[in-house]
VOPA-493701 format. One record per residue: residue in three letters; x, y, z of N, C-alpha, C in turn. Coordinates in steps of 0.2 Angstrom, whole numbers, plus 2048, in hexadecimal, padded with zeros to 3 digits. Example, Ala and Ser with C-alpha at 12.3 -4.5 7.8 and 13.67 -1.06 7.14 Angstrom:
2
PT  type  n.x  n.y  n.z  ca.x  ca.y  ca.z  c.x  c.y  c.z
PT   ALA  842  7E4  827   83E   7EA   827  842  7F0  827
PT   SER  840  7F5  823   844   7FB   824  840  800  827
% end
This chain:
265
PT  type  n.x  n.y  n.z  ca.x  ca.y  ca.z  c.x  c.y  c.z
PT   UNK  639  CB7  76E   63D   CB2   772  638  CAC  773
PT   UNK  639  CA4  771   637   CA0   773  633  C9E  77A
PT   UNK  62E  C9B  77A   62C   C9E   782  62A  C95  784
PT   UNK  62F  C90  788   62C   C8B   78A  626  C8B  78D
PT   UNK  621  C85  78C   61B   C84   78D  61D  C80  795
PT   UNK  617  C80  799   617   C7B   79E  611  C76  7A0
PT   UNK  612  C73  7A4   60E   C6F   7A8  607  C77  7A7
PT   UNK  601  C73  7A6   5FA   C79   7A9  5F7  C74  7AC
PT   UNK  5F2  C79  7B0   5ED   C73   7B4  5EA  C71  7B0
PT   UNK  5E8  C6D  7AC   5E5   C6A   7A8  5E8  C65  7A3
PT   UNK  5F0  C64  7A4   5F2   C5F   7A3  5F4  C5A  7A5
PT   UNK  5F2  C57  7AB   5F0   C50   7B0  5EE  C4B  7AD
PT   UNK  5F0  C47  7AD   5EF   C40   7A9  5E6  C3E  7AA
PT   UNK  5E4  C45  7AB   5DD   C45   7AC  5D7  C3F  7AE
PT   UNK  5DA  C3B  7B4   5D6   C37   7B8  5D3  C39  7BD
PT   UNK  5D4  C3F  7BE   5D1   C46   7C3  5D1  C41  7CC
PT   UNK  5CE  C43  7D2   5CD   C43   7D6  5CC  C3B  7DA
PT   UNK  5C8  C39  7D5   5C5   C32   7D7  5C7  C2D  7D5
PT   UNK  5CE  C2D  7D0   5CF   C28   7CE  5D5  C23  7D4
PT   UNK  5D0  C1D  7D3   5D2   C16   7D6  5DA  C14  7D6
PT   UNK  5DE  C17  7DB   5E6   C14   7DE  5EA  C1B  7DB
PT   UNK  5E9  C1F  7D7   5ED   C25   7D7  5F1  C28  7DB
PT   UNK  5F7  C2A  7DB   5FD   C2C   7DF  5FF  C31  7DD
PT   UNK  601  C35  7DE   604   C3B   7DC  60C  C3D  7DF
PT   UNK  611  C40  7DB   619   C42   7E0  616  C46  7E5
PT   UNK  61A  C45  7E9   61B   C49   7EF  622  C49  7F2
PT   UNK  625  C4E  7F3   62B   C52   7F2  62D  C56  7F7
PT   UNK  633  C56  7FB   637   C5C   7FE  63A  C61  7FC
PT   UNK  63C  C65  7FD   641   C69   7FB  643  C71  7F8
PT   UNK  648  C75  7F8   647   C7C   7F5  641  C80  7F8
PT   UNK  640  C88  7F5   63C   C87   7F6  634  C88  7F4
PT   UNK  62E  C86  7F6   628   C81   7F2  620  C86  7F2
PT   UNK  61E  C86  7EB   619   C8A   7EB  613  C84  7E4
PT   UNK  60C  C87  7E8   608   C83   7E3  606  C89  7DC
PT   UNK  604  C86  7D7   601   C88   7D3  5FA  C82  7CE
PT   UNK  5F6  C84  7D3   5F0   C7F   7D2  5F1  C78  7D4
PT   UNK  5F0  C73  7D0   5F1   C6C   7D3  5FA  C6A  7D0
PT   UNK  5FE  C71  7D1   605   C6F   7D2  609  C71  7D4
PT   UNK  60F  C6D  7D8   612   C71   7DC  61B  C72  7D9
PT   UNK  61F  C78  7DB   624   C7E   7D7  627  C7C  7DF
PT   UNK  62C  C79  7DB   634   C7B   7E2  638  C7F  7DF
PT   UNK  63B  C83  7DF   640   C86   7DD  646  C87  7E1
PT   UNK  64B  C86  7E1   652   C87   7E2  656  C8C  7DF
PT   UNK  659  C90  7E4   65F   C96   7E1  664  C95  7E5
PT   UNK  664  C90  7E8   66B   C8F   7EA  66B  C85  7EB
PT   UNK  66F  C83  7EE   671   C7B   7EF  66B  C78  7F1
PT   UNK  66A  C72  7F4   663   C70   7F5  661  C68  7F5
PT   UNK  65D  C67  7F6   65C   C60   7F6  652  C5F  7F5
PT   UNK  652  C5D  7EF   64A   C5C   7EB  64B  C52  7EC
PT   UNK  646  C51  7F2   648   C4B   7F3  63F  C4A  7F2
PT   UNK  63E  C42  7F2   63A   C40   7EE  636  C3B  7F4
PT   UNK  631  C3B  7F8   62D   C38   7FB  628  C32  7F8
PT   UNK  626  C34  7F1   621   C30   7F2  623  C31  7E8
PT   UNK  623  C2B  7E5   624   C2C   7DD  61D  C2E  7D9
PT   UNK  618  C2E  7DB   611   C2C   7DB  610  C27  7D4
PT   UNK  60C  C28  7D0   609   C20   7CA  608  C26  7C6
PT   UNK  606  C22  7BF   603   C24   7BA  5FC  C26  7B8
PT   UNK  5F8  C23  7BF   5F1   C25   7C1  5F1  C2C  7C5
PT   UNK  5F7  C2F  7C8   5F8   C36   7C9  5FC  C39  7C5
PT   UNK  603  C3A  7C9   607   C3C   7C5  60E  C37  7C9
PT   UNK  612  C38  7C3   61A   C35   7C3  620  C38  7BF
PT   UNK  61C  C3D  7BD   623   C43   7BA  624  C49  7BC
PT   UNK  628  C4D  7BA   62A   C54   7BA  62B  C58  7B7
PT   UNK  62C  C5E  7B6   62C   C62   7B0  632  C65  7B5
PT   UNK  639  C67  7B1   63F   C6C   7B4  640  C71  7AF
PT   UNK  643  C75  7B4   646   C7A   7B0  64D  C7A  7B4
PT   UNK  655  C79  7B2   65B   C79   7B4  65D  C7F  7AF
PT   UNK  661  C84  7B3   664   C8B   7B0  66D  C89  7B4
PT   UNK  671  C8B  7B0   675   C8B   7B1  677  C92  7B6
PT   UNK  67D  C94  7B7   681   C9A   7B6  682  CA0  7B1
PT   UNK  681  CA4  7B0   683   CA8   7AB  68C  CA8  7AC
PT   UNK  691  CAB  7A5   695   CAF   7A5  697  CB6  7A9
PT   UNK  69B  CB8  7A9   69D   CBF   7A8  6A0  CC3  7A2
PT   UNK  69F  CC9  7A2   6A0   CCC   79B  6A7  CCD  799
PT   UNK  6AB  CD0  797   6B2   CCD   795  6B4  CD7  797
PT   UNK  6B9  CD9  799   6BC   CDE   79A  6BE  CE1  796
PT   UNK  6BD  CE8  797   6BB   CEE   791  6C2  CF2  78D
PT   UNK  6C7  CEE  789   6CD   CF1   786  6CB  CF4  780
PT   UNK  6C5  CF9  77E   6C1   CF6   77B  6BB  CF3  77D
PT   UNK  6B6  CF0  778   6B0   CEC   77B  6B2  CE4  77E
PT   UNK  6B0  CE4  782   6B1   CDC   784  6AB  CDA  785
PT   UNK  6AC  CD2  780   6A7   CCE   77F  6A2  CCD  786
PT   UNK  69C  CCD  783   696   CCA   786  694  CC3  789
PT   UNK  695  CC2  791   696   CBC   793  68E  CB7  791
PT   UNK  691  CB1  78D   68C   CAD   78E  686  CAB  791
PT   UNK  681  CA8  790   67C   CA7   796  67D  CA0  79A
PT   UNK  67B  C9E  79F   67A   C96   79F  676  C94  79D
PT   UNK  677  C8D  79B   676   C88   799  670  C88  79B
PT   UNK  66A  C86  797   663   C87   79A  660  C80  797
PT   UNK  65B  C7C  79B   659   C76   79A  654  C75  79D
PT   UNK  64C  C72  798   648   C71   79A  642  C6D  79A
PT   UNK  63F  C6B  79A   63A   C66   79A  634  C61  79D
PT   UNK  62F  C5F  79A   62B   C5C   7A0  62D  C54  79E
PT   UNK  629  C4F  7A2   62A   C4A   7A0  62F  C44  7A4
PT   UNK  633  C47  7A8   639   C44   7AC  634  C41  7B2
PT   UNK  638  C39  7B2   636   C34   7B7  63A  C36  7BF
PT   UNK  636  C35  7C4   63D   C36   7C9  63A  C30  7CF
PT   UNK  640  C2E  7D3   640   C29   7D8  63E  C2C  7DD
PT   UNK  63D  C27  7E4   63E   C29   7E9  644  C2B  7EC
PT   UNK  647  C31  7EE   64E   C2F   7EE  64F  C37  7EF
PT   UNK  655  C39  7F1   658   C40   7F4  65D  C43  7EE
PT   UNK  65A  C47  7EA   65D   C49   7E2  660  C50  7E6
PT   UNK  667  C50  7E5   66D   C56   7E8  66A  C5C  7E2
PT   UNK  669  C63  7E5   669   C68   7E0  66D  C6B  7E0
PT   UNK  671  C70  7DB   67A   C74   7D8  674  C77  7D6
PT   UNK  676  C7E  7D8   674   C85   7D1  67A  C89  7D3
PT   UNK  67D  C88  7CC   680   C8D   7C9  681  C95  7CB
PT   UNK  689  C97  7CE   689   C9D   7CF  68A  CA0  7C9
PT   UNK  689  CA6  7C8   68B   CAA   7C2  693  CAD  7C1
PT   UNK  695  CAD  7BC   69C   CAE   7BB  69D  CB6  7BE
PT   UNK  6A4  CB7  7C1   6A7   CBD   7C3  6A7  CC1  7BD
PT   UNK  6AA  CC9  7BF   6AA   CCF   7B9  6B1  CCD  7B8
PT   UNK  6B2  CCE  7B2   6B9   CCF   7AD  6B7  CC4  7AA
PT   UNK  6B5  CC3  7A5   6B4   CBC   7A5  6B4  CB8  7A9
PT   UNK  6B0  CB7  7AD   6B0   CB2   7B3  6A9  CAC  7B0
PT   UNK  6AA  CA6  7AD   6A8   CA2   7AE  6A1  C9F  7B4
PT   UNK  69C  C9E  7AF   698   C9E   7B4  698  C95  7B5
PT   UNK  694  C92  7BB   696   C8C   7BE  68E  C86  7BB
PT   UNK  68E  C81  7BB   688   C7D   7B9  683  C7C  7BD
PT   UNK  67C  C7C  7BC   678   C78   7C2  675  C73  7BF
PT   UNK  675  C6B  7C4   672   C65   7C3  66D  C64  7C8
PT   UNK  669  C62  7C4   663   C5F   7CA  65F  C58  7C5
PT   UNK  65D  C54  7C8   659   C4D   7C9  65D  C4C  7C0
PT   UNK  662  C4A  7C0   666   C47   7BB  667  C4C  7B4
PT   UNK  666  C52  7B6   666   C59   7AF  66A  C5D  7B1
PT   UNK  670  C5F  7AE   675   C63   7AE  675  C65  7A9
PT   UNK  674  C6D  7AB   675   C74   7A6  67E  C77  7A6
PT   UNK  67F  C76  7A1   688   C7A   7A2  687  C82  7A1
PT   UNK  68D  C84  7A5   68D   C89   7A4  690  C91  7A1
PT   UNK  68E  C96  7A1   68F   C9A   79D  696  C9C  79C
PT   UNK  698  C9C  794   6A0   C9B   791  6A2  CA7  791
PT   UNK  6A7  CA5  795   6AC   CAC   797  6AA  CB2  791
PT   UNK  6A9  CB7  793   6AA   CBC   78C  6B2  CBD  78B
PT   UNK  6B3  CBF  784   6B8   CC0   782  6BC  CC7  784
PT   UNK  6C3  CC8  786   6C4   CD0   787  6CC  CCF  786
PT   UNK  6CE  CD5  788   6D7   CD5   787  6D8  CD9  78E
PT   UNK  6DF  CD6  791   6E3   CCF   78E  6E2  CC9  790
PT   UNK  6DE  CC9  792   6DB   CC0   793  6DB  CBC  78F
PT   UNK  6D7  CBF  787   6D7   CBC   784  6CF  CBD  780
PT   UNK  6D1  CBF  778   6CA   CC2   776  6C5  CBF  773
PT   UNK  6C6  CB7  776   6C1   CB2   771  6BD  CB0  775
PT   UNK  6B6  CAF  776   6B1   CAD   77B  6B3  CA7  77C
PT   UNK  6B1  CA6  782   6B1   C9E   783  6A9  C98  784
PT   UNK  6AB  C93  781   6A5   C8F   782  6A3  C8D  787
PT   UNK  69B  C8B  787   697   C8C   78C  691  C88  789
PT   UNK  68C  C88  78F   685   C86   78F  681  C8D  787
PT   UNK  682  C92  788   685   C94   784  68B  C9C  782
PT   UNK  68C  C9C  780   696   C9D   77F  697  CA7  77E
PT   UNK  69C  CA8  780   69F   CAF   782  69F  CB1  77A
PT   UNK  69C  CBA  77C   69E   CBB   774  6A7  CBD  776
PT   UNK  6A8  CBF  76D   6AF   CC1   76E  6B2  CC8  76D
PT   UNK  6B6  CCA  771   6B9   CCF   775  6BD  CD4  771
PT   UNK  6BE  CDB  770   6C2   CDE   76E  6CC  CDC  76E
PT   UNK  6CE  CD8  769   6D1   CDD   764  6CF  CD7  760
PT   UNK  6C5  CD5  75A   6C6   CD1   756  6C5  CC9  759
PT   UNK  6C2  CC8  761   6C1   CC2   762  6BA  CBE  761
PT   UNK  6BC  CB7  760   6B5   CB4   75C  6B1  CB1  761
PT   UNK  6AD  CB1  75F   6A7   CAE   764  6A9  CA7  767
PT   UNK  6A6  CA4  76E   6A8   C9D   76D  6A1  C99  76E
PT   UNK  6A2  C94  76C   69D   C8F   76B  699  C8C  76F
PT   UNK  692  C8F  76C   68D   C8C   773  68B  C83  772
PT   UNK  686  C81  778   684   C79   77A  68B  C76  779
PT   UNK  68F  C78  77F   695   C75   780  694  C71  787
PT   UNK  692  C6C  78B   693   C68   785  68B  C66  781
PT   UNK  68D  C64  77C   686   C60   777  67E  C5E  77A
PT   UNK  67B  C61  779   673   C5D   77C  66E  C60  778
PT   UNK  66C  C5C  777   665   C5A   773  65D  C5C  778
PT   UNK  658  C61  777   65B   C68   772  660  C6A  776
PT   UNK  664  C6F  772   669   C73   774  668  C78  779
PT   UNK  66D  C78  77D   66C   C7D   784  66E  C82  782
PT   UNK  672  C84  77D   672   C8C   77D  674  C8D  776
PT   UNK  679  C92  778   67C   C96   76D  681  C99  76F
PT   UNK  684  C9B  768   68B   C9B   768  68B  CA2  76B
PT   UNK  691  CA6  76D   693   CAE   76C  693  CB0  764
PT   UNK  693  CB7  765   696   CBA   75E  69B  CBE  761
PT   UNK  69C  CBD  75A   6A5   CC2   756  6A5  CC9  75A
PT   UNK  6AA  CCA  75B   6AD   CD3   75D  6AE  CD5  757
PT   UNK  6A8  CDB  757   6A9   CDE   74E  6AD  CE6  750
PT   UNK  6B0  CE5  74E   6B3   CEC   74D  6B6  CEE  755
PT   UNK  6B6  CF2  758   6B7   CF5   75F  6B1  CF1  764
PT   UNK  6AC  CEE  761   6A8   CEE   766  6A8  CE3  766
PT   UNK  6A5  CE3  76D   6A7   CDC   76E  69F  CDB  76D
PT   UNK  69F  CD3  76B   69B   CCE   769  696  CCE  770
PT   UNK  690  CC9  76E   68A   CC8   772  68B  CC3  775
PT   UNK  68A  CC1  77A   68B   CBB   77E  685  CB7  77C
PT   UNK  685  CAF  77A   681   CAB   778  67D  CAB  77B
PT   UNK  673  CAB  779   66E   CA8   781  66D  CA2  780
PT   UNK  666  C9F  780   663   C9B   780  65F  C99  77C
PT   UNK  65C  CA1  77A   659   CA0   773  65C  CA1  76B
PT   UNK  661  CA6  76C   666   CA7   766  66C  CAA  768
PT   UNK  66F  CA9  762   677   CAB   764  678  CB2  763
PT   UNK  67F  CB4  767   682   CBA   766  682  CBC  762
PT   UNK  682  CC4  762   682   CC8   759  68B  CCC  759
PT   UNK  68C  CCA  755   693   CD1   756  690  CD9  754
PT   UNK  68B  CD9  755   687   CE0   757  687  CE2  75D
PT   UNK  68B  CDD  761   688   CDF   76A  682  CDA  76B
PT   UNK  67D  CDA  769   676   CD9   76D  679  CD0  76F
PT   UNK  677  CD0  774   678   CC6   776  674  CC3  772
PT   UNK  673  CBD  773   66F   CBA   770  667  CBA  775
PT   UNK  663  CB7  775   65C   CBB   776  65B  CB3  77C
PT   UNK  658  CB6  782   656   CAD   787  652  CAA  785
PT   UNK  64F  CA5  78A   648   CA3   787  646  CA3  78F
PT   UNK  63E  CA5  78F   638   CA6   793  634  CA0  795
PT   UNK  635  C9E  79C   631   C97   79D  628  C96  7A4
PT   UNK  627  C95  7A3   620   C97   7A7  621  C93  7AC
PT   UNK  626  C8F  7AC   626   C89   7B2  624  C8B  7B9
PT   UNK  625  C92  7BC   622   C92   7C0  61C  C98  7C3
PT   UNK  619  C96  7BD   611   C99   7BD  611  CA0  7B7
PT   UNK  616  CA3  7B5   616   CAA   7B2  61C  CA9  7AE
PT   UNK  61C  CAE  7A8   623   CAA   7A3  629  CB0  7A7
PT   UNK  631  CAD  7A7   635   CB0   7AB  639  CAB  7A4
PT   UNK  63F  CB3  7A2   644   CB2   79E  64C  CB1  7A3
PT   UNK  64E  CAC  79F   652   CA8   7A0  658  CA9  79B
PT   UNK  65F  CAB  79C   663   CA9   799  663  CAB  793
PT   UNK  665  CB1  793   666   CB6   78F  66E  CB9  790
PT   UNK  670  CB8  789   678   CBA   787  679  CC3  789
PT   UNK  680  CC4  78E   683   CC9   78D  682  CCD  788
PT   UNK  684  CD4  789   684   CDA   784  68A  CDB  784
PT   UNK  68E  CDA  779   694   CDE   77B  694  CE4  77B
PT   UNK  69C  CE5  782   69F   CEC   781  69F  CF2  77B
PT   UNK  6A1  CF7  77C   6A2   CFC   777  6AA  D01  778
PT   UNK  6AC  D02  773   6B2   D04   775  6B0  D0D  777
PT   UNK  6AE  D0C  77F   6AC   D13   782  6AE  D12  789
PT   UNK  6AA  D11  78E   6AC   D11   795  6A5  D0F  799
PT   UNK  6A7  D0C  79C   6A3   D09   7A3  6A3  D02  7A3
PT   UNK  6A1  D00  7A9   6A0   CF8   7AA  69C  CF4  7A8
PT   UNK  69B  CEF  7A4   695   CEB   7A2  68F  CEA  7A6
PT   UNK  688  CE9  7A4   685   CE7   7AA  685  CDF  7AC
PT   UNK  682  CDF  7B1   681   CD8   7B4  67B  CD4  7B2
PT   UNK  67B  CCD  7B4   677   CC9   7B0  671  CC7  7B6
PT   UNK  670  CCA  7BA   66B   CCA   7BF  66B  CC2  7C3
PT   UNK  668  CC4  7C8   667   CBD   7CD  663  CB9  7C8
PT   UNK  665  CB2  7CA   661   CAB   7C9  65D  CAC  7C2
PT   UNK  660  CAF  7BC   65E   CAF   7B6  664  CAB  7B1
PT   UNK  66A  CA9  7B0   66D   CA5   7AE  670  CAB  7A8
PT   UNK  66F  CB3  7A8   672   CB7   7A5  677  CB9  7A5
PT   UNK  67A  CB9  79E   684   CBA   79E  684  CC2  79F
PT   UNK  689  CC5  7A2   68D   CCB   7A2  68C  CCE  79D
PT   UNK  68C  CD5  79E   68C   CD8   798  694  CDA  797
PT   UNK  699  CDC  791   69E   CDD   791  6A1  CE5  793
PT   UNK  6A5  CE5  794   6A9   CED   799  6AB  CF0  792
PT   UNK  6A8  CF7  795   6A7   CFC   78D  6AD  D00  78D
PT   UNK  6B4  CFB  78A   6B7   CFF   78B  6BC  D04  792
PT   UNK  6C1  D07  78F   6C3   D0C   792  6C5  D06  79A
PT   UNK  6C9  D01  79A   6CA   CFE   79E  6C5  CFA  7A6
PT   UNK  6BF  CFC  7A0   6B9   CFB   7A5  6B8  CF1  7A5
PT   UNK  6B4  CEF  7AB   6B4   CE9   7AC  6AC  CE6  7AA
PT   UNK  6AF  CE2  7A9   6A8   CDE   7A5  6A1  CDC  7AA
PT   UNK  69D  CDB  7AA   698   CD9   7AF  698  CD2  7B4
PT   UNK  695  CD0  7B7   695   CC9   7BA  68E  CC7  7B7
PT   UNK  68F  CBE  7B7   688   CBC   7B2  686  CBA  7BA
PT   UNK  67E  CB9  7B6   67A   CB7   7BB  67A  CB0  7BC
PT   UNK  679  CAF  7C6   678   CA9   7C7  672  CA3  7C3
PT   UNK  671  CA0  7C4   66D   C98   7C1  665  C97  7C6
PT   UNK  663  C94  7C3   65E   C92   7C5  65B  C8C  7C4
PT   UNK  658  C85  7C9   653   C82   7C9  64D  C81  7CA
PT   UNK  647  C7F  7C9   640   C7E   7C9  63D  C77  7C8
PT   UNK  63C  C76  7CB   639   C6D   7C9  631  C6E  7CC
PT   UNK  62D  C6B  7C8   626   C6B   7C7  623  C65  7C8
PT   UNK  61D  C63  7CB   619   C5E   7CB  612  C5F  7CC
PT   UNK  60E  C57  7C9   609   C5B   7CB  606  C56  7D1
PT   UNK  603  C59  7D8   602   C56   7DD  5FC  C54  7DF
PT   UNK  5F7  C58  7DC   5EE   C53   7DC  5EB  C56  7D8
PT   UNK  5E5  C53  7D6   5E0   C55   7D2  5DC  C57  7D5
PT   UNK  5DB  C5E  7D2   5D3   C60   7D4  5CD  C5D  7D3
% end
């Protein structure tokens, strides 16, 4: 799997310590941990990443984020039921920000039997979120997402991930229900397999150590049990219900991270 790079101590606009008028962000908000000359707010729930000071380009004036979405939940077992999609995963350094009180949303994770998971926005980036896995009788076609539910037993097809559109792409599509068994819910880094497996997340070191993100549901099997769940503040879709009337998983909540860097050594 893909592993985003980050911000390291040694990528400061390299004016070090004594350069003449430099300013550095300094920030409120969530909650806040250093990693050398930078500092990690994270949020797992609502919030407010409010901006004190914007510093220059003799210190620092940007950001590096990471916005996860909501995962889905996996699709209910008539039969396998599809594998719920991941959230919609977004990332990058580079982002300018104001002086100014930026609102934080993270994403809860969708309910078991397809439950739709919710978006999370912060400082102008919206991740969408994870599209329903597929099941009967709800309906055995994944739905679209940040990336997309696979499809459910009796024959449901995957639905379509980076819905909506963004360059690069937040997520991937589901796969196909092959046979008795339901499709893999889309991750971040590849799509659904109609073999079951989700699609595979991607890994980001935004906050000092690489942690995966947003990794597609497993489809169900036409046997019994419930799917599994998509774990806390990972943007991971449900896994589908194996059958035998079993219930799909709940996807995992969302996640934000916003990064700067605050002085020079």
């Amino acid at each position: 799997m893909p592993i985003i790079s980050t911000f390291g101590a040694g990528s400061a606009k390299g004016y070090g310590r004594g350069a003449a008028g430099a300013k550095f962000i300094e920030a409120t908000g969530g909650t806040v941990s250093e990693d050398g000359d930078f500092k990690i707010h994270k949020f797992t729930g609502p919030g407010t990443f409010t901006v004190t000071s914007a510093g220059n380009d003799l210190g620092s004036n940007t950001v590096e984020y990471l916005v996860v979405a909501g995962g889905a939940g996996g699709g209910y077992g008539n039969g396998g039921g599809g594998g719920g999609g991941a959230g919609g995963f977004r990332t990058a350094t580079g982002l300018s920000v104001s002086e100014t009180a930026y609102p934080i949303e993270v994403g809860g994770g969708g309910g078991p039997n397809s439950g739709t998971g919710s978006p999370s926005t912060a400082i102008g980036i919206e991740s969408a979120r994870g599209g329903k896995g597929g099941a009967t009788p709800a309906g055995p076609s994944g739905g679209p997402g940040g990336s997309a539910g696979g499809g459910g037993y009796p024959g449901g097809g995957g639905g379509t991930g980076n819905q909506p559109p963004v360059s690069p792409p937040q997520g991937n599509p589901g796969g196909n229900a092959s046979g008795a068994n339901g499709g893999g819910g889309g991750g971040a880094g590849g799509s659904g397999s109609p073999s079951r497996p989700g699609g595979p997340g991607t890994a980001s070191s935004i906050t000092g150590s690489p942690v995966t993100y947003s990794t597609g549901g497993l489809g169900g099997v036409n046997s019994s049990g419930p799917g599994s769940s998509g774990g806390a503040n990972t943007g991971n879709g449900g896994g589908g219900g194996n059958g035998g009337l079993s219930p799909g998983g709940s996807g995992g909540p969302g996640i934000v991270v916003i990064k700067y860097q605050f002085q020079a050594s």
